[in-house]
N, C-alpha and C positions, 0 to 999 in steps of 0.2 A: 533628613529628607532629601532624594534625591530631585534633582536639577534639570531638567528637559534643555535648557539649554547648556550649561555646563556640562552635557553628558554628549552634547551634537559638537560644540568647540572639540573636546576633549577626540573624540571619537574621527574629527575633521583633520586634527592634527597631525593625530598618529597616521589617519591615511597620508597626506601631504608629507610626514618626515617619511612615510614606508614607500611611497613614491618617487621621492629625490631618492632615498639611497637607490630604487631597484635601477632609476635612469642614472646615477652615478654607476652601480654595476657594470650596466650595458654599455654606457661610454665608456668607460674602462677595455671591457673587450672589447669594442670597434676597435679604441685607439690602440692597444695591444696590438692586434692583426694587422692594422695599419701599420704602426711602430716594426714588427716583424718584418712587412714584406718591406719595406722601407730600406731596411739596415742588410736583409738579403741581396736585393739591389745593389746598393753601395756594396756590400764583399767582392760580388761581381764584377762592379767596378774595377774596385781596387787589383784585383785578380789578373784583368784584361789590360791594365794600364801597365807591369810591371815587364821587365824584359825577356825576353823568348832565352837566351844565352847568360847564362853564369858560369864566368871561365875558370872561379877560385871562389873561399870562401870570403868573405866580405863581412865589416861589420858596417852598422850603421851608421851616420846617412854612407851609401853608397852610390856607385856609379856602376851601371851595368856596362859601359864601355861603346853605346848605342847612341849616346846626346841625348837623352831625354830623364839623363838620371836626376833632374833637378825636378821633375815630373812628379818622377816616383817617391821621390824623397819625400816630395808634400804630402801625396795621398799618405804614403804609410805614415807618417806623423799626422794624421789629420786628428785622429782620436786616440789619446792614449791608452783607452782600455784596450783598444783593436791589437791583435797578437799575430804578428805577422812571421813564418817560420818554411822556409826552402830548405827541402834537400836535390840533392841532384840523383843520378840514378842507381847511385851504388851505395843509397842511405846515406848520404855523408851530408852533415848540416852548412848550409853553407850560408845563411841568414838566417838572425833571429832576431825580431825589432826591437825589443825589451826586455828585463828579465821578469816571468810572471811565473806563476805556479806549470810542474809540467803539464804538457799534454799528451795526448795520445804519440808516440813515435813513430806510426806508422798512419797515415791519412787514407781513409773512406773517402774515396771521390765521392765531390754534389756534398749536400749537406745531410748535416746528422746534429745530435746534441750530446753532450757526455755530461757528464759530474765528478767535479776536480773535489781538492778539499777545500777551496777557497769557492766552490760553488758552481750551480751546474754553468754549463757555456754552450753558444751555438758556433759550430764549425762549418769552415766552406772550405773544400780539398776541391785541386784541382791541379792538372797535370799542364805547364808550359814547356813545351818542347821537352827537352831531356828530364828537367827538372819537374819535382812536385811543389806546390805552392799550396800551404796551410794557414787559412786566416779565419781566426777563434776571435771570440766577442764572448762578454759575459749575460747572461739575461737581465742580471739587473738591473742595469742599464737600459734595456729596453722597457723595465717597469719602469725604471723612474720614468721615462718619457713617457710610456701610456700613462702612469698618474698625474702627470703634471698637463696634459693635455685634458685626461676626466675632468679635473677641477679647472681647469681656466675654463670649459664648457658648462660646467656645474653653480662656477662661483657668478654670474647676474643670477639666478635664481636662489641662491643664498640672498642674494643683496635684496631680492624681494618679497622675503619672506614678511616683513613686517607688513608691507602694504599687503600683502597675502591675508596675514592674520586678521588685520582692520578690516579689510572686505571679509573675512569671513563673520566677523564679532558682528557686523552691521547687518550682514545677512538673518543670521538666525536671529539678532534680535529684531530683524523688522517681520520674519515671518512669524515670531512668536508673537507679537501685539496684539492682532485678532485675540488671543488665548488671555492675555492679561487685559487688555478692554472688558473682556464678557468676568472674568473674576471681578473685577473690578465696579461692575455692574451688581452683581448677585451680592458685592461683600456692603454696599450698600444701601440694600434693602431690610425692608423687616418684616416679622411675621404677618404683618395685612396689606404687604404689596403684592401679592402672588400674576399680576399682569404677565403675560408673555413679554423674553426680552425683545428689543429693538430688530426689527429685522434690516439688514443692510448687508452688503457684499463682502460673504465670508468666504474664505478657502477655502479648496474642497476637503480638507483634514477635518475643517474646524466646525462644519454646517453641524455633522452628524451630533455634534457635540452641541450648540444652539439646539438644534432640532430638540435634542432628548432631554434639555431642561426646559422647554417649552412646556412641554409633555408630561416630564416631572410637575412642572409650577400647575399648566391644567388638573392632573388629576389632585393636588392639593388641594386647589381652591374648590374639586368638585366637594372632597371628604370634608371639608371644614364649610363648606354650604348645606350638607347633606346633616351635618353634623349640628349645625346652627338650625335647621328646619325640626329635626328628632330633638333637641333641646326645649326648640319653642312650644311642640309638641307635644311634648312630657308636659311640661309647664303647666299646659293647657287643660291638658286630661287629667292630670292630679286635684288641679283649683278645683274641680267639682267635687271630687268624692270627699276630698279634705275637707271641704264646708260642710256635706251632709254630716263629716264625722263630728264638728264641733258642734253641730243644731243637735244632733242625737246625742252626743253628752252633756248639754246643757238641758233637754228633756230629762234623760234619768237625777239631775240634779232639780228637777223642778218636778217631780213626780210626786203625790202628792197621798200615792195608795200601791201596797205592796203587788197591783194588776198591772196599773201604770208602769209603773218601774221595773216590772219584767218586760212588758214589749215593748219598753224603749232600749231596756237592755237587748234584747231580740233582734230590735232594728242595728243598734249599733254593732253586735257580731255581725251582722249580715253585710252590714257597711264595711265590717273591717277584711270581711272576707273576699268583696269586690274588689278592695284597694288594694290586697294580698294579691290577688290575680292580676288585678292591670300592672301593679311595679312587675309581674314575675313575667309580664308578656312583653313588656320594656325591656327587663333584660335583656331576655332571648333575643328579641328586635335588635339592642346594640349588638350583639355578640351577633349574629346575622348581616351586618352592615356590611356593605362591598370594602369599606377600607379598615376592615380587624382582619386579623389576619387568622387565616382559617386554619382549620385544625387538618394535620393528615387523613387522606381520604383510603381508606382499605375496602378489603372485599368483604360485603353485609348481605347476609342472606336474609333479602325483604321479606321473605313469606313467612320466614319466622319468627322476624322482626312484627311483622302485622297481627301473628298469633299471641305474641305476649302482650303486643298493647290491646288488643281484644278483650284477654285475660284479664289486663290491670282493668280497663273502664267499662265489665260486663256488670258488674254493683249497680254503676252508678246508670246504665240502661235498665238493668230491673227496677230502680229503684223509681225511675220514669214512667215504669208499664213499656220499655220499649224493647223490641228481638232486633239485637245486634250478632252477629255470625258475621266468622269468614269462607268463603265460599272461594273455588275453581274454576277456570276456565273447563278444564275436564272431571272427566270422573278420574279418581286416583291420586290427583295432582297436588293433594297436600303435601308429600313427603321430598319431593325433588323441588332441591335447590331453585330460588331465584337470585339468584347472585347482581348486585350491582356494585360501584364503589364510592365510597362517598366516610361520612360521619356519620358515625350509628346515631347516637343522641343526636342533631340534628336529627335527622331522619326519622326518630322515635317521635320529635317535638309536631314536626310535618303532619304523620298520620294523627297524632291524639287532636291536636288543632282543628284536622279535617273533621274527624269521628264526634270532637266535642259540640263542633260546630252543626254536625247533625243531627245530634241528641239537643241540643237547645233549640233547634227549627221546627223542629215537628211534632203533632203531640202524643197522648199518652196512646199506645195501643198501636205504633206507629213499626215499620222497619229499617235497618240499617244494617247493608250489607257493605261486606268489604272486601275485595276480590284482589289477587297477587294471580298472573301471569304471564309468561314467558311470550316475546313476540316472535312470531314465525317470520323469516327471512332475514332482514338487516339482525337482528337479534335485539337484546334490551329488553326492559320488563315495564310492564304497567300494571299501576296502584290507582285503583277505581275505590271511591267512595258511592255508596247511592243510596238514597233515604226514598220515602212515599211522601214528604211533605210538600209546603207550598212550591218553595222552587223558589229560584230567583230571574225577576225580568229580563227580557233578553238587554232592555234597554241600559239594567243593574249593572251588567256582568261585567262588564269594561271597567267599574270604579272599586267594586266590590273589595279591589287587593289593595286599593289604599289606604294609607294608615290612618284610624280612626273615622271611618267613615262606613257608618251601617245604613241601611234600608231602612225605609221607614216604618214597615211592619216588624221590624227586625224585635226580639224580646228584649224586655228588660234587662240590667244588668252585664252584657256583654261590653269589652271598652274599642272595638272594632281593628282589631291587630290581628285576630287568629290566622285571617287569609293574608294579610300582609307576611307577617314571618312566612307562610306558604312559600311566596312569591320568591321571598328572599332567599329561604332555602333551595328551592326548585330552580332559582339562575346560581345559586352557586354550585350545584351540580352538575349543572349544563344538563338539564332535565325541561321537560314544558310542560305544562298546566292547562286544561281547559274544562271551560262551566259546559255541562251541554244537558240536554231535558233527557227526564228518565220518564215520565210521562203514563205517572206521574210524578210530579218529587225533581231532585238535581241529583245528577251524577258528577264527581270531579273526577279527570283524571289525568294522573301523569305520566308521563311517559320518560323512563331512564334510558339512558344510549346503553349499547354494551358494556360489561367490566370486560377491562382492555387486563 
């Protein structure tokens, strides 16, 4: 696993080594160019200090015959790599200071550089009186002095590399603390502390990061509240039916005549077929919950979605005395697309819920229309339900999407979730829902945004 701070050390160093060498570079070439015009200089020197007049050839040390040849003697011994070499004017060598590899036998006045076999050299020619005066230097020697100048400039920042390093190890690790405080916080806790952490003065790296387990820990504590409430819930709305089921099998076990004992059997299917429904609207409800994670949302063409659950719960409308049809905003308008996007099933669960819910409100002889279209301007489609029944009060209509919770006239045997899953479905779609009078009767409807 990689390291945040071993990866900043690491990362810090190599800048700081990649940094000394580029300023050891650069002090290099100063002191080079330095070292050059330097030792240029001195040639000159030595050049202008020697005598106008060589009457004969001479070896070294010599006397130019002038009094100052104890002058020259120093200069030209001052360094012995220096190659000091006179001819006078008819070519003829008439000093040579040392014996060194040749050079050029003929001099380039001013300076030049050549390459001998023992290495290149810099030359200064130059014409005294009759005579030519040739003084060669090797360049190596000018490197050693630019490197031994880089590094005496170079070597205190060697020497403070360690205190370098300790300031930098103290560094990152005081700025990473903020970051192991907050782990250190979180590794702490346990599944029923979900509290936001401590707020107090974070960095600005490290807020984003507070901030978003803040945020994380809220929306936990919301699903596992939400999730504790649907649990107590359940609980709640089972204990009933579950008793009815044990009083009605204790009836058919205490029947007493083959009449009894079929409509106790009668009640108990009926019983069992309530308890069928309310666990299969619990499902749906969990699978609906804002913290399951939801199924990919595609392109569902509602109106023909609304034509087959028509189809599936047109039985169970006859069987009521009741005319359910789906119906057009226009004439024609069954055959073109209403496109939204979303979860077919979900969206299947939405309209039967609504349609069931209309068929159980209203009574025999009654209608249920169901209308699918396309919204003119912004775009989007809307799914109307509308029945001729009671309706529901305007004073209802605000509670009516909570779970388990029906109208007092409301009929028997519903376990009050139809419109809850509604709700739930309809915010997971980023859809909206509204009760409004059809007058007579309730219209619902919702409203999908565009499929993008």
């Amino acid at each position: 696993m990689r390291s945040i701070q071993r990866t900043l050390l690491w990362w810090l160093a190599a800048g700081l080594a990649a940094g000394i060498a580029v300023a050891t570079g650069l002090i290099y070439t100063q002191a080079r160019q330095e070292a050059n015009a330097l030792f240029d200089y001195q040639m000159k020197q030595v050049a202008a200090a020697l005598p106008s007049q060589f009457p004969g050839p001479v070896a070294p040390p010599f006397d130019g015959g002038n009094g100052n040849g104890g002058a020259s003697a120093d200069l030209l011994h001052a360094d012995e790599d220096v190659v000091i070499h006179i001819w006078d004017g008819t070519g003829r060598s008439l000093y040579l200071s040392h014996a060194h590899p040749a050079l050029p036998p003929r001099a380039e006045l001013g300076f030049s550089s050549v390459r001998a076999d023992s290495g290149e050299w810099r030359i200064y020619s130059v014409q005294v009186g009759p005579a030519v005066v040739q003084i060669a230097q090797p360049m190596s020697a000018r490197r050693t002095l630019a490197a031994h100048m880089a590094l005496r400039t170079v070597a205190p920042l060697l020497l403070l590399l360690p205190l370098l390093a300790w300031l930098v190890w103290m560094a990152v690790g005081r700025g990473l603390r903020p970051l192991r405080e907050i782990a250190g916080e979180v590794r702490a806790r346990d599944a029923n502390t979900l509290a936001p952490l401590a707020l107090r003065e974070m960095p600005d790296e490290i807020a984003p990061l507070s901030d978003a387990l803040n945020q994380l820990l809220a929306r936990l504590a919301h699903a596992i509240d939400t999730q504790r409430a649907f649990v107590a819930d359940a609980a709640h709305a089972l204990r009933t039916p579950l008793a009815a089921l044990q009083l009605q099998a204790q009836l058919v076990e205490r029947a007493d005549s083959a009449q009894a004992r079929q409509d106790a059997v009668r009640q108990l299917r009926q019983g069992l077929e309530r308890l069928t429904h309310l666990v299969a609207q619990l499902l749906t409800l969990a699978r609906q919950e804002p913290g399951a994670a939801p199924p990919p949302h595609e392109p569902v063409d509602l109106r023909a979605l609304a034509a087959g659950v028509v189809a599936e719960m047109s039985q169970a409308a006859i069987d009521r005395d009741i005319d359910l049809g789906l119906e057009s905003e226009e004439a024609g308008d069954h055959g073109v697309p209403a496109m939204v996007r979303g979860d077919a099933d979900a969206l299947r669960i939405l309209l039967t819920n609504l349609v069931d819910n209309a068929l159980s409100y209203i009574a025999a002889g009654g209608r249920v229309d169901v209308r699918v279209a396309a919204l003119p301007g912004a775009g989007g489609v809307a799914l109307a339900v509308t029945d001729n029944g009671p309706g529901i009060a305007e004073a209802e209509r605000a509670r009516v999407f909570d779970r388990f919770y029906r109208v007092p006239e409301a009929p028997t045997g519903g376990s009050g979730l139809g419109l809850a899953i509604v709700a739930e479905i309809v915010q997971s779609h980023g859809a909206r829902v509204v009760l409004e009078d059809a007058a007579p009767g309730l219209r619902v409807r919702v409203t999908f945004p565009p499929a993008a």
